[in-house]
PLY file of the C-alpha trace (Angstrom):
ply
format ascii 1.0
element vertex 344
property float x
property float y
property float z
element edge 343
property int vertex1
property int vertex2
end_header
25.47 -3.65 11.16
24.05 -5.30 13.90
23.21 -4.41 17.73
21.56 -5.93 20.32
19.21 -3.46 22.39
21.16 -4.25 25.51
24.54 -2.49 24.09
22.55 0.24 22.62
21.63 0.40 26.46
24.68 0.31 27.87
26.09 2.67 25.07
23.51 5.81 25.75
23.09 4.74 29.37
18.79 4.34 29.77
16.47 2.37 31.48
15.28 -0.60 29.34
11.77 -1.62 29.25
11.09 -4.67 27.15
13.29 -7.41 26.30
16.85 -6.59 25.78
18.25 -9.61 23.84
16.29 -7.42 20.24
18.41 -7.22 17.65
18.76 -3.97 16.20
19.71 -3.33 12.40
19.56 0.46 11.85
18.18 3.71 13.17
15.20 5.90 11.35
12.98 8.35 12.39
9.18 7.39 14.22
7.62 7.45 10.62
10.09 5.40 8.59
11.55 2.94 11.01
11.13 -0.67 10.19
10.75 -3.64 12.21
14.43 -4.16 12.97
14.87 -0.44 13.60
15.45 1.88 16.88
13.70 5.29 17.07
13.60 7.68 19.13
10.13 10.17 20.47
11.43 13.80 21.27
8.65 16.05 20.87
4.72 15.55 21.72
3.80 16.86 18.34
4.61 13.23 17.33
2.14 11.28 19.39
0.55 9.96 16.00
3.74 8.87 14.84
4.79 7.06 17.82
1.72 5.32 17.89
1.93 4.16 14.70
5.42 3.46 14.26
7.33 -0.02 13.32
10.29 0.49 15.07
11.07 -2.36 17.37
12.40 -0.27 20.15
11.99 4.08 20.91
14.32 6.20 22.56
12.01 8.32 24.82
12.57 10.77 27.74
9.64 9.15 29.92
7.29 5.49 29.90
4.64 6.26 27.41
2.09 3.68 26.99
0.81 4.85 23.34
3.85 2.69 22.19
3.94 -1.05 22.74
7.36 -1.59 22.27
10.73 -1.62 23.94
11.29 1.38 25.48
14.56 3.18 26.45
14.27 5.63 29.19
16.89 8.72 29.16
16.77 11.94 30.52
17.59 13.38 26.94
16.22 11.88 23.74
18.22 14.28 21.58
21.22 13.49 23.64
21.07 9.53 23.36
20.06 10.18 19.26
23.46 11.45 18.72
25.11 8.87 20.32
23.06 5.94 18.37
23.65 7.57 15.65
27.21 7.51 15.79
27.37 3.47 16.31
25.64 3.07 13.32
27.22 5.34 10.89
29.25 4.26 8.24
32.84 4.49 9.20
34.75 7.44 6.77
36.14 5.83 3.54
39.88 6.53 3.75
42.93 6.41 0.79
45.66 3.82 1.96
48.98 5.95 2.34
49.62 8.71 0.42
48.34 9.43 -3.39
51.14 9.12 -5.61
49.05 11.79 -7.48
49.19 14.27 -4.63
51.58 16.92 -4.06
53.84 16.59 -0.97
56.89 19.43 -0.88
59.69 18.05 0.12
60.47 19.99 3.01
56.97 19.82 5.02
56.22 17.03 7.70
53.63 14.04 7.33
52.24 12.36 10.96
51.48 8.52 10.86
48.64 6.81 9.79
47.88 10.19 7.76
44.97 9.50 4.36
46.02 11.98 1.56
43.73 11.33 -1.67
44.74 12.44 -5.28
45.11 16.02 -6.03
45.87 17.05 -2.65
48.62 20.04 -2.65
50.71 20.24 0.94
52.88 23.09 0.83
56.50 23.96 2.13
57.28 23.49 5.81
53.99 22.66 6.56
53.28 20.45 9.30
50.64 17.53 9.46
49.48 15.38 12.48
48.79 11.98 12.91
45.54 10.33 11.80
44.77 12.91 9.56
42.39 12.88 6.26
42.90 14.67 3.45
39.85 14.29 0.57
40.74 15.15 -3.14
41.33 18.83 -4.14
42.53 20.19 -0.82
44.79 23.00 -0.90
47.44 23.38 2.00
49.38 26.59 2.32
52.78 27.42 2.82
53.45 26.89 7.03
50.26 25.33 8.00
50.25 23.18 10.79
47.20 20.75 11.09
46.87 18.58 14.73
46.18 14.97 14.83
42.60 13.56 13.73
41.52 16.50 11.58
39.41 15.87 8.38
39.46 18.00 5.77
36.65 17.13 2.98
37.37 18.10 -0.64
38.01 21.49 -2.13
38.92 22.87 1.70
41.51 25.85 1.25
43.60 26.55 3.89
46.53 29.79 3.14
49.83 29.75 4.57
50.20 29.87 8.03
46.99 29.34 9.55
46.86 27.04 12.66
44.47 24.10 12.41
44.04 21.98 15.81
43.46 18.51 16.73
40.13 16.62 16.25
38.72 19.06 13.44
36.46 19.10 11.00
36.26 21.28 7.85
33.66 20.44 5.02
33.85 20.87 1.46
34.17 24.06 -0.56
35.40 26.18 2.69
38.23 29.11 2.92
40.43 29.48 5.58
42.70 32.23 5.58
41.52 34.05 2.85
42.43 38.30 2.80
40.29 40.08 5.09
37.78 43.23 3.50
40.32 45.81 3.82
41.23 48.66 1.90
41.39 52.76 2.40
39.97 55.42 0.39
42.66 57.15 -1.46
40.40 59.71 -3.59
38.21 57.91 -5.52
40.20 54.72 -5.07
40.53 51.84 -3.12
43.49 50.91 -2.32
44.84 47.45 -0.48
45.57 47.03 3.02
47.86 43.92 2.89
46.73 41.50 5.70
49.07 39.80 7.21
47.64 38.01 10.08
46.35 34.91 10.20
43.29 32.19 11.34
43.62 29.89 14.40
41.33 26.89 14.72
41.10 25.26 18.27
41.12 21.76 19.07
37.31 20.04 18.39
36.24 22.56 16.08
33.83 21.51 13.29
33.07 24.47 10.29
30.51 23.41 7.96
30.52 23.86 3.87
31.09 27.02 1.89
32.46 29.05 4.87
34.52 31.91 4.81
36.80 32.36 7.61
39.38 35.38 6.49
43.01 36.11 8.21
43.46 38.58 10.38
44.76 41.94 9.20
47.30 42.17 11.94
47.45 39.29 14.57
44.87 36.25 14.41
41.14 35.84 13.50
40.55 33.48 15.92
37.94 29.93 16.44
38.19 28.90 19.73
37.37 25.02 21.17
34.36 23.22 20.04
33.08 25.88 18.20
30.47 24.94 15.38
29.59 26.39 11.93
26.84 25.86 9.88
27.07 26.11 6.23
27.51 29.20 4.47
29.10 31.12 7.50
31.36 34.13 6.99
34.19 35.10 9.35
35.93 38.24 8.77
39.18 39.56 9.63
40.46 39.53 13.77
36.79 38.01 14.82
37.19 35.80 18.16
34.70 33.16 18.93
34.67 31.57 22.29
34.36 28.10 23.27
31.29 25.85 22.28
29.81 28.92 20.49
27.01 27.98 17.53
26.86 29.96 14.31
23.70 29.17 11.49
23.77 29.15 8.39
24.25 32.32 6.25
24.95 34.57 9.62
27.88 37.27 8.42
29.99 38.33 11.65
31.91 41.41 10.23
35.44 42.50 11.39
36.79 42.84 15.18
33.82 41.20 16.63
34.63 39.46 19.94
32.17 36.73 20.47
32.18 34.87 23.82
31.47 31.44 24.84
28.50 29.40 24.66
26.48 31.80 22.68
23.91 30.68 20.09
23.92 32.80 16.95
21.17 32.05 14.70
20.21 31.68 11.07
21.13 34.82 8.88
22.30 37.08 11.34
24.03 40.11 10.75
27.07 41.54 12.80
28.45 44.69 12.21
32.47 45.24 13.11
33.99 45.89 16.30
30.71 44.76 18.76
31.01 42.63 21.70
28.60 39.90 22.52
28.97 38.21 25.80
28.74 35.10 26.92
26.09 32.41 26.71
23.70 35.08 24.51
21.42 33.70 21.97
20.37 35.70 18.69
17.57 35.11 16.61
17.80 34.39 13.35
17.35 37.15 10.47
18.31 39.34 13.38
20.59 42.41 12.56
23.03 43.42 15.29
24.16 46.81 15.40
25.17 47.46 19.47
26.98 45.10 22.20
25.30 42.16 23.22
25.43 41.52 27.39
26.28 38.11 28.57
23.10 35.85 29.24
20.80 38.16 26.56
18.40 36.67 24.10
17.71 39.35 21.51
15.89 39.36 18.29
15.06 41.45 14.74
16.21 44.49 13.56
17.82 46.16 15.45
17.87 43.57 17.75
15.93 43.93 21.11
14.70 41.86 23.91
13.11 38.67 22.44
9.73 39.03 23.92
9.34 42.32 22.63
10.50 41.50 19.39
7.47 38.82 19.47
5.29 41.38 20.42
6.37 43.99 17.44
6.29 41.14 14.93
2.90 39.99 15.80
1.72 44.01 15.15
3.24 44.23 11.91
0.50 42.24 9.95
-2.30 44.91 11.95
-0.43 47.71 11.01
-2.72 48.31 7.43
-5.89 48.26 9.88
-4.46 50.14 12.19
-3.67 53.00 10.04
-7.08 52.69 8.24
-8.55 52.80 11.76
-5.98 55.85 12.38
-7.12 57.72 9.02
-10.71 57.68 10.20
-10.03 58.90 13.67
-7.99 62.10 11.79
-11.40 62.57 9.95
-13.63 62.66 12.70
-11.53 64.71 15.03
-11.05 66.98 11.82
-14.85 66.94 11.21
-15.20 67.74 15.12
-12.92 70.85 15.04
-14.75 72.13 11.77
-18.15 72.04 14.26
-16.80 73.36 16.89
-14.98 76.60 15.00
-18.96 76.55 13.23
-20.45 76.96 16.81
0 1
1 2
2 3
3 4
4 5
5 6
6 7
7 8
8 9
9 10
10 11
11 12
12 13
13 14
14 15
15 16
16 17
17 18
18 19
19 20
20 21
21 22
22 23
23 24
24 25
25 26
26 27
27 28
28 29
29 30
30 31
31 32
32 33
33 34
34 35
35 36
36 37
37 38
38 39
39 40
40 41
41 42
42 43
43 44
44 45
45 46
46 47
47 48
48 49
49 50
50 51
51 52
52 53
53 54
54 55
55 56
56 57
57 58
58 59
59 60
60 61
61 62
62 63
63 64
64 65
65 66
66 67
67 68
68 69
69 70
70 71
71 72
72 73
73 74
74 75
75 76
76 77
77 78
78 79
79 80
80 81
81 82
82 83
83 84
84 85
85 86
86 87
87 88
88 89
89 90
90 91
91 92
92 93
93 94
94 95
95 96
96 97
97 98
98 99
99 100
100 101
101 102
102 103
103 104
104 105
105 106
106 107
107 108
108 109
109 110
110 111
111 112
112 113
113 114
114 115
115 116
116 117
117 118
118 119
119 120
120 121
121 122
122 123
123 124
124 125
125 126
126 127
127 128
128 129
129 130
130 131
131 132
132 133
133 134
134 135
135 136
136 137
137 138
138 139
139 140
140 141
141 142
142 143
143 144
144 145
145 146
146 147
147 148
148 149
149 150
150 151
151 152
152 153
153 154
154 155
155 156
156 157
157 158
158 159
159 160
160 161
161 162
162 163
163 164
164 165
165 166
166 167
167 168
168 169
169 170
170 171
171 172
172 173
173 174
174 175
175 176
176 177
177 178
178 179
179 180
180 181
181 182
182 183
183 184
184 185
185 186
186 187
187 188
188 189
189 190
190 191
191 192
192 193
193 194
194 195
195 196
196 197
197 198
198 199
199 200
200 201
201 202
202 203
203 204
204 205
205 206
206 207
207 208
208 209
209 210
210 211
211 212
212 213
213 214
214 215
215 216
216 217
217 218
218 219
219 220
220 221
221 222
222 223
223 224
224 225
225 226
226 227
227 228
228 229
229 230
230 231
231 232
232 233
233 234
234 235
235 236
236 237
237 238
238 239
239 240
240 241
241 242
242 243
243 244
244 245
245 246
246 247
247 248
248 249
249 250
250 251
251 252
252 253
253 254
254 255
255 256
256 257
257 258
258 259
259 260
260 261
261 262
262 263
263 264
264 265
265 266
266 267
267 268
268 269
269 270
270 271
271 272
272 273
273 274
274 275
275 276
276 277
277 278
278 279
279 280
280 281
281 282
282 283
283 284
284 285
285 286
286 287
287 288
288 289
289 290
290 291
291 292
292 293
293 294
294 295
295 296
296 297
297 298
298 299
299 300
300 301
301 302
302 303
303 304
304 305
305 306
306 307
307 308
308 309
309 310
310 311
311 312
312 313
313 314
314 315
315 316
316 317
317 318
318 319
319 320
320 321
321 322
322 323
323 324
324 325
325 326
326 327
327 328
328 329
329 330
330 331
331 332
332 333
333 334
334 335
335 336
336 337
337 338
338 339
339 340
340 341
341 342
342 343
């Protein structure tokens, strides 16, 4: 694929200095661009990069004369890397039609222009939009209604009745609708509460591989608008996420948690059932969260506190050996103190 700089430009909307007629072939990062590539300089740590880079034009948030190059001026680097990006990615290989080696029941509804690959399974009565890709081994469940634009990459599992929306994205290997964790002690048995809710995906939604999202024991476990997963995410039963909210990889959000918009949740965090955390929070990762969350917070560790003072703590722990040698010895001395004193 080929570019010139001045559409790049125009696409990401900067400030070009340098000539804008370059011809751009790909994008790479400072250290591996070539000489028909466009980069792009987001953090300072990388001076010695961008000074030493081939690309033939950077991305950058400010002029900075250590490169020689074309320069694109934007107010976020990060921002307009997404967006280049994009017009250089390979566009999604699609199956023409649907696989005569898929499953379609009879009595479930297809949308135009919809890409189902070989050993897809659509069940009864379920409903699916227009524009929609289905990669090999998906499983769709009894009911389930997909929106228009969703992809669904292979070995997705979606159980009956669960509510995907429009402009979705579901990578490989992920559950959707599986039983929520719930069962009563009955002596020294457990025994099954049937759950027989179910999962609701919002419109713009993107869950990432090997997630577990699990229906909702009564009701809906519910994904709200532009929510994104990382990999390796589990949901449990009647959780709510609000809009635009960010999950990590391998954070566990256990039962009834209400989760509200815009908040950050980082890598391997822990959420215990039935907490509130409000709006626009941020949690560090490896944190464990055991109380409600106010809106605006940014806690870490465990149990989680204010940030700062979780910086503080963890920066102690390492001293802790010499401060208990140093502890030891002033037990000795006030003991060896006390035995004069009693002498005198």
């Amino acid at each position: 694929m080929e570019l010139l700089l001045k559409d790049i430009v125009q696409a990401i909307g900067g400030k070009l200095i340098g000539d804008e007629r370059i011809v751009i072939k790909g994008v790479n990062s400072l250290d591996d661009a070539g000489t028909e590539d466009i980069s792009f300089f987001t953090n300072p740590r990388y001076k010695k990069s961008l000074a030493a880079t081939k690309a033939v034009a950077v991305v950058l948030s400010g002029k900075n004369n250590i490169y020689k190059g074309a320069q694109v001026i934007v107010p976020r680097a990060e921002l307009a890397y997404a967006k280049v990006a994009e017009l250089f990615a390979r566009p999604l290989p699609e199956f023409c039609g649907i696989s005569g080696q898929a499953t379609i029941r009879e009595n479930s509804r297809i949308g135009k222009n919809t890409s189902i690959y070989p050993s897809v399974y659509v069940g009864e009565k379920a409903e699916i939009g227009e524009n929609v890709t289905l990669f090999p081994g998906v499983f769709i469940g009894n009911r389930v209604k997909i929106g228009d634009r969703t992809i669904i990459y292979p070995n997705v599992t979606i159980l009956q009745d669960c509510l995907i929306g429009s402009d979705v994205i579901i990578h490989s290997g992920t559950v959707i609708g599986s039983d929520g964790f719930g069962f009563v002690r009955d002596g020294p048995t457990s025994v099954k509460i049937p759950q027989i809710g179910i999962v609701q995906i919002d419109d713009q939604v993107e869950i990432g591989a090997n997630n577990c999202i699990d229906r909702a024991s009564l009701g809906i476990t519910w994904i709200k608008s532009g929510v994104k997963t990382d990999n390796l995410v589990q949901i449990a039963h009647n959780v709510l996420i609000g809009e635009d909210t960010i999950l990590v990889s391998q954070t566990g959000v256990a039962g009834s948690v209400r989760i509200g918009r815009e908040v950050i949740i980082g890598g391997q965090v822990g959420i215990v059932d039935h907490l509130e955390i409000g709006d626009r929070a941020m949690i560090g990762s490896q944190s464990g969260v055991i109380k409600n969350i106010p809106a605006g917070d940014v806690v870490s560790g465990t149990p989680t506190m204010p940030h700062r003072l979780w910086l503080k703590i963890s920066g102690l722990i390492t001293r802790l050996p010499h401060f208990h040698e140093r502890l030891r010895d002033f037990e000795k001395r006030i003991e060896s103190l006390e035995k004069q004193f009693k002498k005198g």
